[in-house]
BAGUMI-551009 format. One record per residue (C-alpha): residue number from 1; residue in one letter; x, y, z. Coordinates in Angstrom, 3 decimals. Example, Ala and Ser with C-alpha at 12.3 -4.5 7.8 and 13.67 -1.06 7.14 Angstrom:
<atoms>
k, r, X, Y, Z
1, A, 12.300, -4.500, 7.800;
2, S, 13.670, -1.060, 7.140;
</atoms>
This chain:
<atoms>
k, r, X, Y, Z
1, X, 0.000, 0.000, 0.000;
2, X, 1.665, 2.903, -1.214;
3, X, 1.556, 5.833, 1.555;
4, X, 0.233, 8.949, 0.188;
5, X, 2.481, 12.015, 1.267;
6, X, 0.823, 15.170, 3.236;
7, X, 0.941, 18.247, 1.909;
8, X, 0.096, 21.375, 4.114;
9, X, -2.662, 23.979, 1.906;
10, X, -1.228, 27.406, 1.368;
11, X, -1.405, 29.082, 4.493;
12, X, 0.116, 32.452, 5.707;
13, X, 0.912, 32.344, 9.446;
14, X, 1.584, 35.093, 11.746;
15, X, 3.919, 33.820, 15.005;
16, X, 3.210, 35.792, 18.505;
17, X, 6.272, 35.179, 20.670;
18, X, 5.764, 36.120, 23.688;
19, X, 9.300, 38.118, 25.404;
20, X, 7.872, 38.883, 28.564;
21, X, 9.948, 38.560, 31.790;
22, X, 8.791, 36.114, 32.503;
23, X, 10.684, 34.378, 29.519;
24, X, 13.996, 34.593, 31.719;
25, X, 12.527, 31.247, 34.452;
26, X, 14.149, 28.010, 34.072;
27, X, 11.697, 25.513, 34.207;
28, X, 12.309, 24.683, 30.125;
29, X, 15.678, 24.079, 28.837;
30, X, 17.298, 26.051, 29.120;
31, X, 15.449, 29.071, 29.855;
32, X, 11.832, 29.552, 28.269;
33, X, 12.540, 32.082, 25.483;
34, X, 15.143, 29.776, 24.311;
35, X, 12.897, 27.124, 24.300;
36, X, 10.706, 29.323, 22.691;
37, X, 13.270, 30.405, 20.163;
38, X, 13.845, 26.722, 18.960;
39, X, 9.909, 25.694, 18.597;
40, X, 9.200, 28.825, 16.743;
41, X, 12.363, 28.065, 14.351;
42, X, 10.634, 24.620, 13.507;
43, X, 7.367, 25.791, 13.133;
44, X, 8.710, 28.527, 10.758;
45, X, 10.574, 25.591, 8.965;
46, X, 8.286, 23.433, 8.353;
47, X, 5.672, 26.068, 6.926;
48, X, 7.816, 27.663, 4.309;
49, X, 9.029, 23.366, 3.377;
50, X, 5.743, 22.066, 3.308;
51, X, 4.457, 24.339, 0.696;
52, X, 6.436, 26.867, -1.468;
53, X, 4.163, 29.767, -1.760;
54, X, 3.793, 29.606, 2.291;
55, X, 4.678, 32.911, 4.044;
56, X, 5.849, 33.575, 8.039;
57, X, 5.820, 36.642, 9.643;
58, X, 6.937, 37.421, 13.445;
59, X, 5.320, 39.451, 15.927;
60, X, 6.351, 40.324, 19.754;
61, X, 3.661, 40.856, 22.659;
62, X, 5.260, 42.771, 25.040;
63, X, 8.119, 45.269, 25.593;
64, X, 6.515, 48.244, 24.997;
65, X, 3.994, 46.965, 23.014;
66, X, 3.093, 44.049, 20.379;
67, X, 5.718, 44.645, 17.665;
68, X, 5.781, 43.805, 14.106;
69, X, 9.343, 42.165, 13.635;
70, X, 8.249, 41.135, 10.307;
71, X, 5.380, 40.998, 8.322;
72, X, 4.460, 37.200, 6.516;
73, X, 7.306, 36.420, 3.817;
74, X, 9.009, 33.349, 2.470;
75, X, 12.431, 34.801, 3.050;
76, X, 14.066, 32.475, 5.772;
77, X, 16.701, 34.600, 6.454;
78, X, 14.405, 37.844, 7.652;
79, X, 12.284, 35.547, 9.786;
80, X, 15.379, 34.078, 11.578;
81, X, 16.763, 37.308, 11.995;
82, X, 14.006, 38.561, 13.605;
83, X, 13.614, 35.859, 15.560;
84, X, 17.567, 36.073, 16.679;
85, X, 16.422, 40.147, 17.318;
86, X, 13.622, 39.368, 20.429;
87, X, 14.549, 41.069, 23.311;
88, X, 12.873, 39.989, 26.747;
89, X, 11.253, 43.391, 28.937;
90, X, 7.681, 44.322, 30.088;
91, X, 4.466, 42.410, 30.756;
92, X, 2.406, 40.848, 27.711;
93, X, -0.543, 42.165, 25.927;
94, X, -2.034, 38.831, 24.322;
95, X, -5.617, 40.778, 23.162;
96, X, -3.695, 43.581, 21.169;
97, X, -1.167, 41.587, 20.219;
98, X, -3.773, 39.567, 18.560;
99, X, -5.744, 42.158, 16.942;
100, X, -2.331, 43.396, 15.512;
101, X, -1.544, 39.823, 13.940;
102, X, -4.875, 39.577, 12.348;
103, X, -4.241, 42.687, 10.367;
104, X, -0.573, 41.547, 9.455;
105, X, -2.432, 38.760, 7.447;
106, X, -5.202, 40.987, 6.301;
107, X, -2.821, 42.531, 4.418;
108, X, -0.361, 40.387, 3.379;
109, X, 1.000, 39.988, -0.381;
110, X, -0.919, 36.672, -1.468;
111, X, -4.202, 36.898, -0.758;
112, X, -4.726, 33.660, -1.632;
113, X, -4.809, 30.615, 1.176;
114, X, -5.622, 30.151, 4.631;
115, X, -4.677, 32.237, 7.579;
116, X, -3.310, 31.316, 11.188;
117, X, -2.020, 32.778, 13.973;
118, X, 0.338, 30.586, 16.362;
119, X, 0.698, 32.050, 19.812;
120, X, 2.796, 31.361, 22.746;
121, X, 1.331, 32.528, 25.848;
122, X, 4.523, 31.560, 28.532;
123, X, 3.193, 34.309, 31.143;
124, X, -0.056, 35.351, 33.012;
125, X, -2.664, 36.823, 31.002;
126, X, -3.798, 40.105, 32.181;
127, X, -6.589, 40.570, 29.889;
128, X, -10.304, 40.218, 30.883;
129, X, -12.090, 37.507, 29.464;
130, X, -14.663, 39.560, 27.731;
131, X, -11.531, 41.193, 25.857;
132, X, -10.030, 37.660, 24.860;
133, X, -13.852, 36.475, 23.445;
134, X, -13.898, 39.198, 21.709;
135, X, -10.781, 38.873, 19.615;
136, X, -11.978, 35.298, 19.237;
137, X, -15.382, 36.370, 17.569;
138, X, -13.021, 38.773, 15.374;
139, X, -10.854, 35.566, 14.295;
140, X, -13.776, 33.273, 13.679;
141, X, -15.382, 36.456, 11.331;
142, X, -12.169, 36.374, 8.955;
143, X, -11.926, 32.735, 8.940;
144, X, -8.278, 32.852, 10.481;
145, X, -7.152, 29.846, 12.395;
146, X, -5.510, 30.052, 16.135;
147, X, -3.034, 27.268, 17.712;
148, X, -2.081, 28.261, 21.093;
149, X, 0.992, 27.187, 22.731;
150, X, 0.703, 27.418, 27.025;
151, X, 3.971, 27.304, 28.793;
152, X, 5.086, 27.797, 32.248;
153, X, 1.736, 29.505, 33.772;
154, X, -0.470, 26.829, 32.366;
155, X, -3.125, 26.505, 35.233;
156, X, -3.550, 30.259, 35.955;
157, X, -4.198, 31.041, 32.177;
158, X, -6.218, 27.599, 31.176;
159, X, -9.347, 29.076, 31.388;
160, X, -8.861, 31.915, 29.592;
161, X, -7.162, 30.434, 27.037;
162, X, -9.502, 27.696, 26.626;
163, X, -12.148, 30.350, 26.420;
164, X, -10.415, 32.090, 23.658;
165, X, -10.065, 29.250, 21.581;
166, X, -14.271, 28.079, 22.174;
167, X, -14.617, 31.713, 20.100;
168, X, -12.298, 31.666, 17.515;
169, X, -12.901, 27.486, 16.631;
170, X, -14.261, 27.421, 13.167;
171, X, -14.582, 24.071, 11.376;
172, X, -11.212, 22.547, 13.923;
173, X, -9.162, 25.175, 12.941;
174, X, -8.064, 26.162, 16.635;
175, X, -5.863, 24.088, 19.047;
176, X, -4.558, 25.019, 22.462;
177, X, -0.913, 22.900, 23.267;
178, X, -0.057, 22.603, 27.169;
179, X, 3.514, 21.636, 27.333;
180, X, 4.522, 20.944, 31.304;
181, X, 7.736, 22.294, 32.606;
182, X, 11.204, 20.081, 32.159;
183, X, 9.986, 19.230, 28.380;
184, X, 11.268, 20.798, 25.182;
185, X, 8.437, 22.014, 23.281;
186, X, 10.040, 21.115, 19.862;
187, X, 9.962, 17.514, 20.825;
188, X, 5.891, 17.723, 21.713;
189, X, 5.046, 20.258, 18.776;
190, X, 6.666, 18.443, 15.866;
191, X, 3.961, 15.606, 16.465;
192, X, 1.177, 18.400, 17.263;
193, X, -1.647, 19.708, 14.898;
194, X, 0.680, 22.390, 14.477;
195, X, 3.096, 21.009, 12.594;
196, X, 1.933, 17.926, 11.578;
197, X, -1.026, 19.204, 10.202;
198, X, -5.112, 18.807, 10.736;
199, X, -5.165, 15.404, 11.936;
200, X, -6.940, 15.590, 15.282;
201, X, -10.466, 17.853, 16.304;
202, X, -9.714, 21.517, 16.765;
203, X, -10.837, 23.507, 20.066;
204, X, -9.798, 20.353, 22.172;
205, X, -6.758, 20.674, 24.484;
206, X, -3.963, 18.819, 23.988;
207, X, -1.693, 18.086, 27.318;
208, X, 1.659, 17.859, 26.326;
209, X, 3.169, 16.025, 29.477;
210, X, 5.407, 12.603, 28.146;
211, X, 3.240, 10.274, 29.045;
212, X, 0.361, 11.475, 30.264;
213, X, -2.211, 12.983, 27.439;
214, X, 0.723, 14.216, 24.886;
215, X, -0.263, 13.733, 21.518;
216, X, 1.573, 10.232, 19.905;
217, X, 1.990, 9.219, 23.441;
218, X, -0.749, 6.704, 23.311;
219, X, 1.501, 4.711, 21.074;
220, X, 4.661, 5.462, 22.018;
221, X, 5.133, 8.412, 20.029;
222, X, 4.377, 6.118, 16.399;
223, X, 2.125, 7.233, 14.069;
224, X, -0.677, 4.844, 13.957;
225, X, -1.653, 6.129, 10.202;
226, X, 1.701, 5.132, 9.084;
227, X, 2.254, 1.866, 10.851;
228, X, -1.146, 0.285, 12.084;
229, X, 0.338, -3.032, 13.307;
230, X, 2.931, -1.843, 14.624;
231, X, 0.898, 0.862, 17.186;
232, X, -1.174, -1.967, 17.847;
233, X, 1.395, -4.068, 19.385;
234, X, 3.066, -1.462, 21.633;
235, X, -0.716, -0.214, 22.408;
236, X, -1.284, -4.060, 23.780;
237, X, 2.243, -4.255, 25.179;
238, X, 1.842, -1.101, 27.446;
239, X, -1.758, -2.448, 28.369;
240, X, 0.009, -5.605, 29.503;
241, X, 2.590, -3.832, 31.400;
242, X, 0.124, -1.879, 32.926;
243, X, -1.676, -4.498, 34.341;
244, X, 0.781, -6.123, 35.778;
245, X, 1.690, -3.129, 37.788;
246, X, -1.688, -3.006, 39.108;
247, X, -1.123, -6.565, 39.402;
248, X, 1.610, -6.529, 42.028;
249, X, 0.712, -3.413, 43.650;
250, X, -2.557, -4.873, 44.789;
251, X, -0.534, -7.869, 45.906;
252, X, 2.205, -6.123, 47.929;
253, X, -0.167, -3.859, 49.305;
254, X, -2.414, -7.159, 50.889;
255, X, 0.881, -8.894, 51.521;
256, X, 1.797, -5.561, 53.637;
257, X, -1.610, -5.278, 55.221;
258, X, -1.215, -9.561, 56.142;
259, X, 2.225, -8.676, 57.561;
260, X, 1.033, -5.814, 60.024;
261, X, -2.244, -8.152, 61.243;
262, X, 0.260, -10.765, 61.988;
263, X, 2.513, -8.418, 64.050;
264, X, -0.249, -7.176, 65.847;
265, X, -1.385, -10.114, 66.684;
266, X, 1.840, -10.951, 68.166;
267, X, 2.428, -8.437, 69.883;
268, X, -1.082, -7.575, 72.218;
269, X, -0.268, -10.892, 74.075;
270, X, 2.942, -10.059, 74.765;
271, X, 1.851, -6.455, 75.513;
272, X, -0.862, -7.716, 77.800;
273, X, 1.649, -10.134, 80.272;
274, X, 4.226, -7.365, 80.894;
275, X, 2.837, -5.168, 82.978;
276, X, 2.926, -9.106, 85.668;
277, X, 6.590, -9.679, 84.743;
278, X, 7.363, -5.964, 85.349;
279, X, 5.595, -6.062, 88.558;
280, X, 7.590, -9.412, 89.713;
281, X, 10.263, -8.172, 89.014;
282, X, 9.459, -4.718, 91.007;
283, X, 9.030, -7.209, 93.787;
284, X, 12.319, -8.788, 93.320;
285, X, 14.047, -5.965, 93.263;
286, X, 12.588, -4.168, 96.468;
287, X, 12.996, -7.823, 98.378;
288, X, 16.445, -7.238, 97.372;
289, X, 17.092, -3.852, 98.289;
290, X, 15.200, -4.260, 101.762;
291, X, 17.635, -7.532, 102.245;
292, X, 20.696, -4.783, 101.500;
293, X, 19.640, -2.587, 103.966;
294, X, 18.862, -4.552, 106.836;
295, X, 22.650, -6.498, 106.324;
296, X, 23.568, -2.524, 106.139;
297, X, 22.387, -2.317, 109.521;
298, X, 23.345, -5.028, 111.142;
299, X, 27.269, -4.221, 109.657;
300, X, 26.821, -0.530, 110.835;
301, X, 24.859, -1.878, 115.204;
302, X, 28.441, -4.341, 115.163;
303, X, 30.651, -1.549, 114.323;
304, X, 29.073, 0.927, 116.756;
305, X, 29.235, -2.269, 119.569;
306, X, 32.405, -2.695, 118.476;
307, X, 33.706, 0.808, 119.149;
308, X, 31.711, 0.580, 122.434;
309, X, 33.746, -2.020, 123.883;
310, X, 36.883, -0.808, 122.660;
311, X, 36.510, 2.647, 124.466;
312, X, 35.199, 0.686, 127.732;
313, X, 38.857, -1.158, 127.865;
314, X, 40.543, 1.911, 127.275;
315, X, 38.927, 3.524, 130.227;
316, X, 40.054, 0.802, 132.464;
317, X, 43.178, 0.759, 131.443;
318, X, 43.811, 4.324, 132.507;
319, X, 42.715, 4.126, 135.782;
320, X, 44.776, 1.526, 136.499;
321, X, 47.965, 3.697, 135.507;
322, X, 47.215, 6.072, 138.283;
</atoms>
């Protein structure tokens, strides 16, 4: 069966970096707006490969203000440039920063093909919700798609985010990406919607913890599409494994809980005679002790005779000098 190869539609795609402060934390390797930096260089990579006539253009949310770095072109060496020229200051305004990025691709050169913006929201938000819905409505109106990529502050902006994307979904063009602290975004996006194209339901959130709800994880990171049989067997291997964890943590847990009724039961009895043997041998000791003292006694009433007598002879002896 010969594997047809995907091709991405023409599609001009505005990318909102966000260069917030915030972007100077650790938790992604190794800092977040170098993380950043390397995601957005593969997503700008494999929109201008997948289809010639593709164009990227750059925009920055905070600083100042959003900024234009560079409006949607082919030319790979303006976009990296720009992308080399993001400098980290200020507090980010996702809802203008939007608004600007829609009319970047209102007016771009080929008006031809679809439009998306790809954001990366790595701080809090600090716009109202109202605001964000309303950019969304704006977006669904001109038929311009949104993938959203949460870093860092995922649970304080997942509402809002998830919020934005409900508005601005229009026939699955809209995905929000959570990528967890300690992972490289690159590694979770190149198997995403994002890159790999429209191959899941748009609007839905896609967790990207290893593991745990990341898209490809479910099969080891293989693409089921391109090798059926083999995502079955690791599916049925890891369902295996699985159970057999279950398996013998149910089992050391009752062999645990067996253990601990068996000590207990050992030890009440034992528990309940010492307080006897303590007493007996309380007894023994005080019998002892008493037996000490009275020999003490007796020792100290023969000394004291003793001395008695001996001062009685001396007496005598004197008088008989004189």
């Amino acid at each position: 069966i010969a594997l047809k190869k995907l091709r991405m539609p023409l599609e001009s795609t505005m990318i909102c970096l966000d260069n917030s402060e915030f972007m100077r934390n650790g938790d992604y390797v190794p800092t977040r707006l170098e993380a950043q930096h390397d995601a957005a260089n593969l997503i700008c990579g494999t929109k201008t490969q997948s289809n010639p006539e593709n164009t990227v253009g750059i925009l920055t949310m905070a600083g100042s203000g959003p900024e234009l770095m560079v409006s949607p072109t082919d030319d790979m060496g303006k976009i990296l440039s720009s992308l080399h020229g993001v400098k980290i200051g200020g507090l980010t305004r996702l809802a203008a920063a939007i608004q600007i990025g829609q009319l970047a691709l209102k007016h771009r050169r080929n008006k031809h093909g679809g439009q998306r913006l790809i954001i990366f929201v790595s701080s809090p938000i600090l716009d109202e919700p109202k605001a964000l819905i309303k950019v969304g409505k704006l977006l669904k109106k001109n038929n311009v798609g949104v993938d959203i990529v949460s870093m860092g502050e995922i649970e304080e902006n997942q509402k809002k985010l998830e919020e934005l994307i409900e508005a601005a979904n229009s026939g699955d063009n809209s995905h929000l990406i959570c990528i967890q602290p300690g992972i490289l975004p690159s590694d979770v996006l190149i198997s995403s919607p994002i890159v790999a194209g429209e191959t899941m339901h748009g609007g839905d959130v896609y967790n990207g913890e290893i593991g745990n709800g990341a898209y490809g994880s479910e099969f080891g990171g293989i693409d089921a599409s391109i090798d059926p049989e083999l995502a079955m067997a690791l599916r049925v291997s890891m369902e295996e494994e699985r159970a057999r964890q279950e398996a013998a943590a149910m089992q050391s847990g009752s062999s645990e809980t067996k253990t601990q009724e068996h000590i207990d039961s050992e030890t009440t009895p034992l528990l309940q005679d010492n307080p006897n043997e303590e007493m007996d041998e309380e007894d023994e000791l005080l019998q002892q002790a008493l037996a000490m003292s009275m020999q003490d006694a007796r020792l100290i009433k023969g000394e004291a005779k003793q001395a008695n007598e001996a001062e009685g002879s001396s007496s005598i002896v004197g008088l008989n000098i004189f």
